[in-house]
C-alpha positions in Angstrom: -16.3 0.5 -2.1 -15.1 3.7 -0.8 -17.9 6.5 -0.8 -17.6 10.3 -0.9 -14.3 10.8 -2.0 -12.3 13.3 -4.0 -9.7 12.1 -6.4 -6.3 13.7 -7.3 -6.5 12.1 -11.4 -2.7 12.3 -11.2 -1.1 9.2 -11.0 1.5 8.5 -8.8 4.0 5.8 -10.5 6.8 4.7 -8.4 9.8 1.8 -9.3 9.3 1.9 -13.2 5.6 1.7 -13.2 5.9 -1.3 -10.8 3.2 0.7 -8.0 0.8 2.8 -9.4 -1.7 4.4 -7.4 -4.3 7.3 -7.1 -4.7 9.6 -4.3 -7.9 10.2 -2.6 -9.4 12.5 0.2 -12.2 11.7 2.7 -15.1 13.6 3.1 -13.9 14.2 6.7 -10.7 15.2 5.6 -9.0 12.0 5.7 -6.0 10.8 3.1 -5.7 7.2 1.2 -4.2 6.0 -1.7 -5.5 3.0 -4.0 -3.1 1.2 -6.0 -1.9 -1.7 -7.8 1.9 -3.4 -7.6 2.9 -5.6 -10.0 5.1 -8.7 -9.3 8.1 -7.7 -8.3 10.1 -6.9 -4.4 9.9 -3.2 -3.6 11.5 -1.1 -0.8 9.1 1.2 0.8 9.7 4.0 3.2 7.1 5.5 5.5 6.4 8.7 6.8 3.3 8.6 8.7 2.1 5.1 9.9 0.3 3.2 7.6 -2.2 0.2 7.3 -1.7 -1.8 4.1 -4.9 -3.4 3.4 -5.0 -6.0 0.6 -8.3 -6.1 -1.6 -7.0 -8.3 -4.6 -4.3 -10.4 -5.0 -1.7 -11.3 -2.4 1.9 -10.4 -1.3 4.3 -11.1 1.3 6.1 -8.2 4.1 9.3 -7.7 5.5 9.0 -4.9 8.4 12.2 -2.7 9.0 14.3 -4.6 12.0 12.8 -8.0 11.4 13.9 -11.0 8.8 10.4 -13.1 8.6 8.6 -12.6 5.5 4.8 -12.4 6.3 2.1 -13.6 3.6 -1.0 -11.1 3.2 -3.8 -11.6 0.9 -7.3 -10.5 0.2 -9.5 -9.1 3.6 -5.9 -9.1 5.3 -4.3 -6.0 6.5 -0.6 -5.2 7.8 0.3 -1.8 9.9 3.9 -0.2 9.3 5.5 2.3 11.7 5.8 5.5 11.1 9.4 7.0 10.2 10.3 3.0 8.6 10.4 1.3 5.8 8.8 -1.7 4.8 9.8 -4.4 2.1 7.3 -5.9 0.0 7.1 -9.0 -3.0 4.9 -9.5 -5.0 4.4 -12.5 -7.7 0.8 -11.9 -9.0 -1.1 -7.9 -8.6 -1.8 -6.7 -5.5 -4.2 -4.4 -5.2 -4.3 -2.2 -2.1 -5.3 0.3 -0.3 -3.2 2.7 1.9 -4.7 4.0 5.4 -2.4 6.7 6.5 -2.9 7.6 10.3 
């Protein structure tokens, strides 16, 4: 549960509808976004660093520079460089949210 928050209602919908996901703001000021992706293998690219933290479902990473595909699932977290991109697959929903730092 995420408490105090302020949500933008617009959806952002990325790769065809495959990530879907709703931007929210701290009460401190802070940015997140909660989303679903649905099975498929995505290409991400960062900006800020990041901390993808699974609350449903499962998936499995691939981090820019490195050829290991890493399995996360629910209570698990995985942190992405700034300036990157990440790869991601996904065979049932994963539900997440994004911690940008």
């Amino acid at each position: 549960m995420i408490n105090n928050v302020s949500v933008n209602p617009q959806a952002n919908v990325y790769f065809d509808g495959k990530c879907v996901s709703h931007s929210i703001t701290l009460a401190d000021g802070s940015k997140k976004s909660v989303g679903v992706i649905l099975p498929a293998t995505l290409t991400f690219n960062t900006g800020a660093p990041e901390i993808m933290e699974c609350v449903a479902g499962s998936c499995e990473y691939k981090l820019d520079g490195t050829s290991t595909w890493v399995k996360s699932a629910a209570g698990e977290s995985f942190n992405v460089p700034g300036n990157s991109k990440f790869e991601i697959r996904v065979t049932e929903a994963y539900h997440y949210i994004c911690h940008f730092a």
